[in-house]
N, C-alpha and C positions, 0 to 999 in steps of 0.2 A: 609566503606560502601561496602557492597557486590555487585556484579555484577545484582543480582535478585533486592535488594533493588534501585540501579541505575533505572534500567529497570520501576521500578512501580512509581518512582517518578520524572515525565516528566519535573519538576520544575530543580530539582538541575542537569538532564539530561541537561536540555539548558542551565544549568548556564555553567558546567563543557564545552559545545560546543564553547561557548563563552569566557571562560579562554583560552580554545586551540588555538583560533585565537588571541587573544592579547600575549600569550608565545612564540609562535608559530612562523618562519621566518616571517620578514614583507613581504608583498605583496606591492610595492608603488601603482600599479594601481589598485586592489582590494582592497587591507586591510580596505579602510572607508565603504565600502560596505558588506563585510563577513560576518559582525554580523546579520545586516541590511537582508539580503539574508535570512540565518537562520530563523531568526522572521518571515521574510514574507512566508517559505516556511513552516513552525511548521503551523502559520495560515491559510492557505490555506489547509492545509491537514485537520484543525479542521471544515475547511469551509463545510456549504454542498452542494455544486458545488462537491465538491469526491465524497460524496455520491450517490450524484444524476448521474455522471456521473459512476459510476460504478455499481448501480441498471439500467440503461438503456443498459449496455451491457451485462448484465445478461439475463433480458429481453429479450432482440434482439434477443440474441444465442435463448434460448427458444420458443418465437417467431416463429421465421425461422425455427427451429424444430418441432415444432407441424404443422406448413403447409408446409413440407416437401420439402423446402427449402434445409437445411443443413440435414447432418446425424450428430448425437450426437457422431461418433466417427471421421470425419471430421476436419480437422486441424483450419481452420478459425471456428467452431464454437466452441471449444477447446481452442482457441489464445481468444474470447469473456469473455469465463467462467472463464478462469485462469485471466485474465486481471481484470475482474469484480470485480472478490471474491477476488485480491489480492488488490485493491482500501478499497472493506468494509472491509477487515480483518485491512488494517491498520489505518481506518478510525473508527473502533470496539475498534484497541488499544488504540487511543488516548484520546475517549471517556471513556473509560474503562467499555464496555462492553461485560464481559467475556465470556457467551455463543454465542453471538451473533460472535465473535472472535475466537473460536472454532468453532464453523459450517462454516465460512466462509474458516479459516485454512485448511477446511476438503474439501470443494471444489474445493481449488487453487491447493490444492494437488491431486485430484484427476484429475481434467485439466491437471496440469501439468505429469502428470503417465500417462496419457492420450494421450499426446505428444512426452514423452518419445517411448514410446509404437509404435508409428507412423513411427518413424525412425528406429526404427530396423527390 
């Protein structure tokens, strides 16, 4: 299985996460937990609680920018937009919806070039 193929198929993705912690050193005070962990953490990202929390920081940033609150090159509304789009982009992947996944990629990177850009 190729690396791309892993990626698009989130099924044999958690199997393979789940072999790694049974191969894998024991853990005695984690190990009954690990797997457990995973599942909970796969589900909550598919949850839309991410969603919603990352459409409201998107929002905010914007928000706050159009009443002239924040400046759109401003690090806190920057730390908003990257944090947002990087919620829905991975919340785009797991759904698997690919333009929605793409614009969002395109925002977090641009937040993030954004921040970069701050510090120098």
């Amino acid at each position: 299985m190729t690396w791309g193929q892993l990626v698009m198929n989130e099924g044999e993705l958690l199997r393979l996460l789940k072999d790694a912690l049974r191969i894998g050193p024991k853990d005695y005070i984690f190990d009954d937990y690990s797997i457990v962990m995973i599942e909970q953490i796969v589900d909550f990202a598919h949850g839309e609680i991410v969603a919603y929390f990352g459409m409201i920081l998107i929002l905010s940033a914007f928000f706050l920018e159009t009443r002239d609150v924040l400046e759109s090159k401003a690090p806190t509304y920057l730390m908003l937009m990257a944090s947002g789009s990087g919620l829905l982009a991975v919340r785009a992947y797991l759904i698997s919806e690919w333009a929605f996944l793409i614009l969002e990629v395109a925002w977090f990177a641009a937040a993030v070039l954004g921040i970069l850009a701050l510090r120098k």
